[in-house]
VODRENNU-402669 format. One record per residue: residue in one letter; x, y, z of N, C-alpha, C in turn. Coordinates in pm, whole numbers, padded with zeros to 5 digits, always signed. Atoms other than C-alpha are relative to their C-alpha. Example, Ala and Ser with C-alpha at 12.3 -4.5 7.8 and 13.67 -1.06 7.14 Angstrom:
residues 2
A+00089-00119+00000+01230-00450+00780+00090+00120+00000;S-00082-00119-00006+01367-00106+00714-00077+00109+00073;
***
This chain:
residues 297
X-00077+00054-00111+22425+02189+09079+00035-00147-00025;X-00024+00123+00044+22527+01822+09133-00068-00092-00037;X+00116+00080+00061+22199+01679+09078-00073+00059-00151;X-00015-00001+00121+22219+01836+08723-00162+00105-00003;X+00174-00102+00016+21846+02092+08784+00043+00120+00059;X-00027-00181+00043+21808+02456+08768-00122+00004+00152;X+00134-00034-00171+21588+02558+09176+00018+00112-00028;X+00017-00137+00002+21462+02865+09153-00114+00016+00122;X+00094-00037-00120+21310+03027+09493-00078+00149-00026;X+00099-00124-00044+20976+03248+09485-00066+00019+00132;X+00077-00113-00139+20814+03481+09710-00095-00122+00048;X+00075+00078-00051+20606+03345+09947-00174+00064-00051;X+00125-00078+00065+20201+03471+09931-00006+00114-00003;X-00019-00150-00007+20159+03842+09834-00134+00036-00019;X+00094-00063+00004+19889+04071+09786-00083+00061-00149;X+00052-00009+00106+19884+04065+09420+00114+00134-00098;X-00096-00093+00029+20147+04327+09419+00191-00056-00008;X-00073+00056-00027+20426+04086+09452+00135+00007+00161;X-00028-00056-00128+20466+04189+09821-00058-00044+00107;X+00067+00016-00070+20341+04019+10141-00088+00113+00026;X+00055-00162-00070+20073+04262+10284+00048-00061+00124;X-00004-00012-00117+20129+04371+10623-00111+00096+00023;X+00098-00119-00028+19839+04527+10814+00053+00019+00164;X-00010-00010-00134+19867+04724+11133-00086-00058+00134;X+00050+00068-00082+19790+04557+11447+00022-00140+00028;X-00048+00099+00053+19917+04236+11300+00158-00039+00118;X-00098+00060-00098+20145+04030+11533+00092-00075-00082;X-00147+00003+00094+20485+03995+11371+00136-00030+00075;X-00119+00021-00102+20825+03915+11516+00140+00087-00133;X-00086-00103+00026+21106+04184+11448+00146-00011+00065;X-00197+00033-00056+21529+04120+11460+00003+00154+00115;X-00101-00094-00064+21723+04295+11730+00064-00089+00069;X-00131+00071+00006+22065+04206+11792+00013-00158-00064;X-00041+00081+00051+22031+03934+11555-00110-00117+00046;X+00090+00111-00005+21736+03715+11723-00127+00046-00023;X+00188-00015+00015+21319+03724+11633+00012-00010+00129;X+00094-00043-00109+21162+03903+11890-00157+00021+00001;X+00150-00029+00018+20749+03926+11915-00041+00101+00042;X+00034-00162+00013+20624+04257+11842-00173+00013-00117;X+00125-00049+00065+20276+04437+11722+00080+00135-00128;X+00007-00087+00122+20241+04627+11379-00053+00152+00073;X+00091-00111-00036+20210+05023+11473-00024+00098-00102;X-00015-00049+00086+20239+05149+11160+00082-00059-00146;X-00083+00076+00109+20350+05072+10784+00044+00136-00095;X-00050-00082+00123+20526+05327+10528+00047-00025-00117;X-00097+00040+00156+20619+05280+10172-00004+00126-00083;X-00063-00068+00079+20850+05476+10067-00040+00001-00168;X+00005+00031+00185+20810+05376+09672-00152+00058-00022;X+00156-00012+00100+20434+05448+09684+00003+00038-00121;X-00009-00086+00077+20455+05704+09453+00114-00019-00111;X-00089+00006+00073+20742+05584+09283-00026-00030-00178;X+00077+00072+00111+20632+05529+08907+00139-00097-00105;X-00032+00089+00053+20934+05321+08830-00058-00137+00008;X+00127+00104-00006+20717+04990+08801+00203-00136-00044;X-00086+00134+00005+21047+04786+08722+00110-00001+00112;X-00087-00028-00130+21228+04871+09088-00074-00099+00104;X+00026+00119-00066+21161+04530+09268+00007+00010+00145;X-00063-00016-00161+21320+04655+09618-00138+00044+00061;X+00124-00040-00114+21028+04654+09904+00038+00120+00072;X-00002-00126-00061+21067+04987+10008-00082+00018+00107;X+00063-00022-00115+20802+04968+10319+00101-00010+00089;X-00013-00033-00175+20895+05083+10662-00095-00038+00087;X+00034+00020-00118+20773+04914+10962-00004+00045+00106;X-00019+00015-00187+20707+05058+11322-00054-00112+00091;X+00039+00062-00097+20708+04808+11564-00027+00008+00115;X+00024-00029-00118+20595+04783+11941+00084-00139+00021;X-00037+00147-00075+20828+04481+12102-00085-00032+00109;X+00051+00073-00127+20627+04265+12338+00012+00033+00158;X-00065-00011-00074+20868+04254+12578+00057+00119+00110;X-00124-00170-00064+21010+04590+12638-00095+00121+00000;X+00063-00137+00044+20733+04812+12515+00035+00100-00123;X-00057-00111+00046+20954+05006+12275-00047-00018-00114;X+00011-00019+00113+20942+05117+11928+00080+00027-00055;X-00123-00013+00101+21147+05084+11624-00063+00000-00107;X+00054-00031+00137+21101+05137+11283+00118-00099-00111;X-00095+00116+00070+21252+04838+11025-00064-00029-00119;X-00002+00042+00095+21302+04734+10691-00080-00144-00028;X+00067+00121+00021+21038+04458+10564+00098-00149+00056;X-00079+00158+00005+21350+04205+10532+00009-00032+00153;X-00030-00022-00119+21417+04253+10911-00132-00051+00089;X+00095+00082-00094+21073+04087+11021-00060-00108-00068;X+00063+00092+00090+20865+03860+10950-00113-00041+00091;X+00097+00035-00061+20489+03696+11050+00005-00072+00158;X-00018+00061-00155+20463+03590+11436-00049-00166+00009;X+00028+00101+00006+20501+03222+11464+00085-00060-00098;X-00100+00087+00096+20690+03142+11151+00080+00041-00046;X-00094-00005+00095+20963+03152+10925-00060+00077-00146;X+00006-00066+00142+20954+03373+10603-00014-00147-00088;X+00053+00167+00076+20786+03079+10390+00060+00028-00170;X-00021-00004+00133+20879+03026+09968-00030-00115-00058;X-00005+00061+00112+20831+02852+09704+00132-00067-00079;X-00115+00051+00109+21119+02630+09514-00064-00112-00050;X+00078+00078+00112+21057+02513+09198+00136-00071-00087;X-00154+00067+00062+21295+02269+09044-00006-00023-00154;X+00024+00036+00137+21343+02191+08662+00118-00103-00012;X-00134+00125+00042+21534+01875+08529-00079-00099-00019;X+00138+00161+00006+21428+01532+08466+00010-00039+00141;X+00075+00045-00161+21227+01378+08711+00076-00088+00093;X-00109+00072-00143+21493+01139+08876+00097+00119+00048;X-00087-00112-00007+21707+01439+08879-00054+00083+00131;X+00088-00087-00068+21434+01669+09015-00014-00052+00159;X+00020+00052-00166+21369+01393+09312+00120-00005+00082;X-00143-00012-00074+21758+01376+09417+00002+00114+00012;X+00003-00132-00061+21740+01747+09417-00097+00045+00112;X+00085+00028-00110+21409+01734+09638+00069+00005+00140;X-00067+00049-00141+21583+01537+09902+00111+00007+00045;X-00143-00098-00063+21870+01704+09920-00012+00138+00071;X+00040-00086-00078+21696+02006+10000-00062-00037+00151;X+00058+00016-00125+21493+01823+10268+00108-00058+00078;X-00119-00015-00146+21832+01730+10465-00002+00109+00027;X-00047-00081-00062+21935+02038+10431-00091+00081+00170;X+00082-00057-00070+21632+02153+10641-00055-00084+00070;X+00024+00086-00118+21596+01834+10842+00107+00012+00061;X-00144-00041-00141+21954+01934+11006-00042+00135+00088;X+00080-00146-00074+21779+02268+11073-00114-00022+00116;X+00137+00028-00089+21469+02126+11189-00036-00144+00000;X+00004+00179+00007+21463+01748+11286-00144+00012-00009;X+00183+00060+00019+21129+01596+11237-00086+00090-00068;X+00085-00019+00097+21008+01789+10971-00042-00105-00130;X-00002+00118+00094+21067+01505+10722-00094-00104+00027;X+00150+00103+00016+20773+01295+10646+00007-00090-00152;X-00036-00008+00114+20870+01068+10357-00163-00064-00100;X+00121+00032+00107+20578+00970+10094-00031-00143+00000;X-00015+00128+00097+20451+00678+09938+00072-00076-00085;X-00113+00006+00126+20678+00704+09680+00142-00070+00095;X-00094+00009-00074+20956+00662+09919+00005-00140+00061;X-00054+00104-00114+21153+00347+10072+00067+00061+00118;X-00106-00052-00077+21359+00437+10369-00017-00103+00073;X-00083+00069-00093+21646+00275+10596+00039+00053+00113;X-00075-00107-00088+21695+00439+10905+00121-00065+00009;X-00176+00018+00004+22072+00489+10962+00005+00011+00148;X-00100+00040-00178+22243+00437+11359+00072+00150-00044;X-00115-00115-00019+22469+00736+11450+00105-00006-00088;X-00107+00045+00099+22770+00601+11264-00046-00072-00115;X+00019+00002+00180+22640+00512+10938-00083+00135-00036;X+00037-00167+00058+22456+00906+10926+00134+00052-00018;X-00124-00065-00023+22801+01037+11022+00114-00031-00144;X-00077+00051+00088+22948+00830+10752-00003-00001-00158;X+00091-00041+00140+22722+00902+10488+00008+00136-00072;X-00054-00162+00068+22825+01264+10493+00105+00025-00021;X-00158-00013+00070+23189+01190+10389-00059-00051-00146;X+00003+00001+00181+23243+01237+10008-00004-00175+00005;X-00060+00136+00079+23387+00873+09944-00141-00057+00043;X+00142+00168-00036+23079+00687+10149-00140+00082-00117;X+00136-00109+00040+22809+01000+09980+00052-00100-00185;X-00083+00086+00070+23036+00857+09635-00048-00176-00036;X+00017+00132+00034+22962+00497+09680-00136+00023-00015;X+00151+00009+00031+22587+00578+09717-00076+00021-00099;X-00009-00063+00096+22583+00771+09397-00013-00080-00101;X+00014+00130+00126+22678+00453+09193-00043-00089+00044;X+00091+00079-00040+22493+00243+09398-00167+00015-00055;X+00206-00072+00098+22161+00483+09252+00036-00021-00129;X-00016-00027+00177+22333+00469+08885-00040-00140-00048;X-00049+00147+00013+22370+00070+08902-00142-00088+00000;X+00186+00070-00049+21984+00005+09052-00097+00077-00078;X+00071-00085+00068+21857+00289+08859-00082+00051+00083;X+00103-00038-00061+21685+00437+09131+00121+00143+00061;X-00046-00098-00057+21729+00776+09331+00040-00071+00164;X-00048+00051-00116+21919+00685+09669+00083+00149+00076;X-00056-00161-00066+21975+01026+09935+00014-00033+00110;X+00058-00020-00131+21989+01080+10253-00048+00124+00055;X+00069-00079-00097+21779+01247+10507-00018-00017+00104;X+00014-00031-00148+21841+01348+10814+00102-00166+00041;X-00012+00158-00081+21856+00972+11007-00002-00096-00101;X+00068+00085+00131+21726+00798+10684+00038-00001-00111;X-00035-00021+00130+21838+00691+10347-00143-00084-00056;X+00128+00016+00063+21574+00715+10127+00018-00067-00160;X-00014+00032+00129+21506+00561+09793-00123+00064-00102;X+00084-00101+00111+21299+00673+09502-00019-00059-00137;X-00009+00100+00150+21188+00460+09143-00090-00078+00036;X+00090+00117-00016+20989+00183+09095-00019-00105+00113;X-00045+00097-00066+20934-00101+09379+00125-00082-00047;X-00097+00058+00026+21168-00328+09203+00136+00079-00019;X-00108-00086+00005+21466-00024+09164-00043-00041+00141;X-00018+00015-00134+21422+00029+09532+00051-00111+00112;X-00061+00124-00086+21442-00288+09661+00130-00028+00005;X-00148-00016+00025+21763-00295+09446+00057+00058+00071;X-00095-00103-00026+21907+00021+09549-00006-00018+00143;X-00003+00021-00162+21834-00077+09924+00087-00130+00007;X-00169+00119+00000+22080-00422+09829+00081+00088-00032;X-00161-00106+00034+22329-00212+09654+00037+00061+00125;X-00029-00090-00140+22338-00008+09950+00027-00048+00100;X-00048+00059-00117+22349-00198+10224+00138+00023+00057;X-00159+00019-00074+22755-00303+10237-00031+00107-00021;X-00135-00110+00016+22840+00031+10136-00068+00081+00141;X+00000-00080-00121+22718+00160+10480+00098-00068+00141;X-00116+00079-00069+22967-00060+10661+00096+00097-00021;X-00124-00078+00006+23325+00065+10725+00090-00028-00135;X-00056+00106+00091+23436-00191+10485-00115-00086-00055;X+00123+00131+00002+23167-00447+10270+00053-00113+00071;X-00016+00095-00010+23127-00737+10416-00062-00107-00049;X+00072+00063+00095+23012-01084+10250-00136-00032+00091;X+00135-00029-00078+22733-01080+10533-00112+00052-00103;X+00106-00101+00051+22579-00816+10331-00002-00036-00124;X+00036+00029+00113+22683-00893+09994-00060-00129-00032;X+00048+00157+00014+22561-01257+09980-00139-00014-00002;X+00154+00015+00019+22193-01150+10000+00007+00084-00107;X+00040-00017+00072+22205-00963+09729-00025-00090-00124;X+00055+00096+00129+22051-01117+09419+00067+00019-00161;X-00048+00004+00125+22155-00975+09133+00167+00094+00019;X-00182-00066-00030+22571-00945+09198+00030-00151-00018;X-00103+00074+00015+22841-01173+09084+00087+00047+00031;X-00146+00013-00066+23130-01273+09272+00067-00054-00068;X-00083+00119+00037+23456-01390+09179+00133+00039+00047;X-00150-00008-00089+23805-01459+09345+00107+00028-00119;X-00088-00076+00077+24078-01263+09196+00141+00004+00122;X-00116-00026-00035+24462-01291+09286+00023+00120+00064;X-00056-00137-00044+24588-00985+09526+00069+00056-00119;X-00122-00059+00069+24876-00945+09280-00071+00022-00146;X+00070+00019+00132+24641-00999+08963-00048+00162+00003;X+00164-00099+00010+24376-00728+09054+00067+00150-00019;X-00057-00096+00034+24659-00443+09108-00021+00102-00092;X+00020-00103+00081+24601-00282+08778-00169+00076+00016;X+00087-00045+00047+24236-00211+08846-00017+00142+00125;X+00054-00133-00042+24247+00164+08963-00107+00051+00007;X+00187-00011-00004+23931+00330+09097-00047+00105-00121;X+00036-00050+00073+23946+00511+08774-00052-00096-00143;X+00007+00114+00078+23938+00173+08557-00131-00038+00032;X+00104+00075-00024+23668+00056+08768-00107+00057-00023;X+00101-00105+00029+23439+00390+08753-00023+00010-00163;X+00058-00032+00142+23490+00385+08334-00120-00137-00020;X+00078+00154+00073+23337-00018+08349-00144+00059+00063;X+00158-00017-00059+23045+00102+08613-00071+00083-00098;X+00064-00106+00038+22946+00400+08411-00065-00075-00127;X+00022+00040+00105+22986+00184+08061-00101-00109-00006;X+00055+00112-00057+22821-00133+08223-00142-00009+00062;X+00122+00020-00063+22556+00022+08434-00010-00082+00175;X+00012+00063-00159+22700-00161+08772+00082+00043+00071;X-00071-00043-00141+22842-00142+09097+00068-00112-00027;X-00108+00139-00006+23178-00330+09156+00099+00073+00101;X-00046-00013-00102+23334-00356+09478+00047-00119+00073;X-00061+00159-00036+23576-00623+09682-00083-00001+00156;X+00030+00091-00149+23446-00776+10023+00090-00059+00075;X-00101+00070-00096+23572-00967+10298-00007-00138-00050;X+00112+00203+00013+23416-01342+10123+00163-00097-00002;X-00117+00054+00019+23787-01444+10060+00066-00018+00134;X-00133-00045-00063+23946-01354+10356-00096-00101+00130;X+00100+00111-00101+23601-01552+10586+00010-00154-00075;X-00042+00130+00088+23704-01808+10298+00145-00090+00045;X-00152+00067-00078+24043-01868+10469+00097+00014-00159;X-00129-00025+00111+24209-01772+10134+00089+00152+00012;X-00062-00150-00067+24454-01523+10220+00057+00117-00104;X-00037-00048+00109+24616-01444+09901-00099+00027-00109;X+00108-00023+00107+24304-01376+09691-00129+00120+00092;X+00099-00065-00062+24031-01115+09755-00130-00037-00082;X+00150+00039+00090+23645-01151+09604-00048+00148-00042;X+00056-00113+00121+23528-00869+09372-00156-00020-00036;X+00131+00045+00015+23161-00806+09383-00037+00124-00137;X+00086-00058+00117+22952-00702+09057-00103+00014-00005;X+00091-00011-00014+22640-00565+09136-00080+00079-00156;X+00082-00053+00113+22353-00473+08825-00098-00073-00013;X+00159+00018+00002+22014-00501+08704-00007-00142-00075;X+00010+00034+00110+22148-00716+08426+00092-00107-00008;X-00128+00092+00022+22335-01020+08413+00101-00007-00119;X-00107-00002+00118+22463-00991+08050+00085+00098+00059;X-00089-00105-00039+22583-00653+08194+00129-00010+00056;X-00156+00045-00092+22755-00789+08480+00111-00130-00089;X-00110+00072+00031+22928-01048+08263+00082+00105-00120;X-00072-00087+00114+23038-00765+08015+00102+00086+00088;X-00082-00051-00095+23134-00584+08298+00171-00053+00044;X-00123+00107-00093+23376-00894+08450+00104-00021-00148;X-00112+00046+00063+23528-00921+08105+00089+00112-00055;X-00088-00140+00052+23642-00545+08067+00113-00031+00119;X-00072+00031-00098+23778-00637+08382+00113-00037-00024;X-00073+00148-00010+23942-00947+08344+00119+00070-00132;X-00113-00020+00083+24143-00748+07990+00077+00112+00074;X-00123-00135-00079+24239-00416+08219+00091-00064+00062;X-00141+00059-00090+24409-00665+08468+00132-00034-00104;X-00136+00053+00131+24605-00830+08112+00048+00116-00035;X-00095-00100+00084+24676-00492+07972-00100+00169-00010;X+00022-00152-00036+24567-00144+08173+00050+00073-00102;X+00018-00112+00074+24506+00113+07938+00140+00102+00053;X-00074-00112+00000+24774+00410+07899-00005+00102-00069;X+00023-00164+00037+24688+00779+07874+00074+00050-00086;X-00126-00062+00089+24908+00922+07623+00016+00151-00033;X+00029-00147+00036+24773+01302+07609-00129-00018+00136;X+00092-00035-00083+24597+01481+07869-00134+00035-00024;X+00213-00024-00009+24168+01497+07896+00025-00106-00176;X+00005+00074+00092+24244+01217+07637-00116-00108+00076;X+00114+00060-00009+23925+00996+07652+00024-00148+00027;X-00023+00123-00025+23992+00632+07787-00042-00083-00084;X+00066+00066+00121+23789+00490+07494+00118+00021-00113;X-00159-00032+00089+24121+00647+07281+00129-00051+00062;X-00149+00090-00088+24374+00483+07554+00041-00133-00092;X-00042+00107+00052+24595+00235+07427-00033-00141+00057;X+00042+00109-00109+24456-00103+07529+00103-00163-00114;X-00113+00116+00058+24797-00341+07317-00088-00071-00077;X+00066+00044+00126+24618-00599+07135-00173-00011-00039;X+00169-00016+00017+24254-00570+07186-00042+00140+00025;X+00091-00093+00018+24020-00290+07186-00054+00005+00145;X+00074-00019-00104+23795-00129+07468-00091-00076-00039;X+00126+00036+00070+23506-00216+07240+00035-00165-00025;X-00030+00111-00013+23657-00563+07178-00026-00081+00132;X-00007+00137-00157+23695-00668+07576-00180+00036+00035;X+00131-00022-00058+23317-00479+07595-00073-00099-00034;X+00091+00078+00014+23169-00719+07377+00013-00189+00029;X-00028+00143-00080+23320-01063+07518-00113-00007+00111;
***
């Protein structure tokens, strides 16, 4: 999936047979018309007993139930109930590397903190920011989910959300990062409020008319190549300069960010041009210098 790991879901506990047991008498809750109802075990059948195919996986038991409620009796397919009190429980087991593995984690635990608020309990391991109504809401559009993404690539840390909360994940020092990186981008817009405490980001004022060539596809090859976040603010515009905006460069690494500002500074002189399609931007024409040339300035 997008967090790059293979989840695989097992059975919950079985009996050794790879089958919950059910015993009669056992208080169970049983579908009809589509909701768990609470019902007694009055009987169990399996069909397969006897079956000596040994590689036919399908739970073949039959259930009679007694409903609570009503008195009655029905007779149902294992899948169709389940233990009184809970949810059909499992196992998921993730494989990938371990930053991988933890963004897949906590992606599962939204999914099942939208299901069930306040199951989420986050660790030790864990920073978290609670989010306001409108920065959760905002967090689940692609573009803002997007900025958070290279905000985790840039700090080197895992950065999710859950539920109310964006969580972080990595070392104290990643975290702290990835909780600056993050900040503006939960705004509608950054503002230099937010960027101005971060620590490791360089600013710098760039012409409206200058900056034009840098498409958010120009800017995504420098983050990826660079290792940072780069994003404009309001610092120009609370600067009273009207014609200039401020361009922020967030990373772990100052050489970075100045390698970063000078891929920059040649796309504005002379944006690359595609010349063949799924042609590799490292093969784009860049006139008299090189990619690798403006990388190592």
């Amino acid at each position: 999936d997008a967090s790059g790991t293979l989840a695989l879901q097992l059975a919950a506990d079985t009996d050794g047979s790879g089958r919950a047991p059910i015993e009669v008498g056992a208080s169970v809750e049983g579908k009809r018309h589509g909701e768990w109802i609470a019902a007694t075990v009055v009987s169990v059948k399996d069909w397969g007993a006897d079956d000596s195919d040994d590689e036919d996986e399908v739970d073949s038991r039959i259930v009679t139930i007694k409903f609570n409620d009503t008195g009655t009796e029905t007779a149902l397919p294992v899948a169709s109930m389940r233990m009184a009190g809970e949810a059909k429980s499992c196992t998921l087991v993730i494989f990938g590397p371990e930053r991988s593995r933890k963004a897949a984690e906590l992606q599962v635990m939204d999914v099942i903190e939208a299901q069930c608020p306040g199951t989420f309990e986050p660790d030790e391991e864990l920073s978290t920011r609670a989010l306001d109504a409108e920065e959760a809401s905002r967090c689940r559009e692609e573009a803002a989910a997007s900025l958070l993404r290279r905000a985790a690539a840039a700090a080197h840390c895992v950065i999710e959300r859950v539920g109310k909360q964006l969580c972080f994940w990595g070392s104290p020092e990643e975290r702290e990062l990835g909780r600056e990186f993050a900040l503006p981008l939960l705004a509608e817009s950054p503002t230099a409020k937010d960027t101005d405490n971060i620590k490791e980001a360089s600013k710098h004022l760039l012409n409206k008319d200058k900056c034009k060539p840098l498409c958010d596809e120009t800017v995504s090859l420098v983050e990826k190549d660079t290792e940072t976040l780069i994003f404009f603010d309001d610092g120009a515009l609370l600067a009273g300069v009207e014609d200039e905006t401020r361009l922020v460069i967030c990373g772990r690494d100052e050489a970075r960010r100045e390698s970063a500002w000078a891929m920059l500074l040649h796309a504005m002189e002379a944006p690359p041009v595609k010349t063949q399609a799924g042609e590799s931007w490292d093969d784009a024409s860049w006139d008299a210098k090189t990619w690798d040339e403006a990388r190592r300035e």
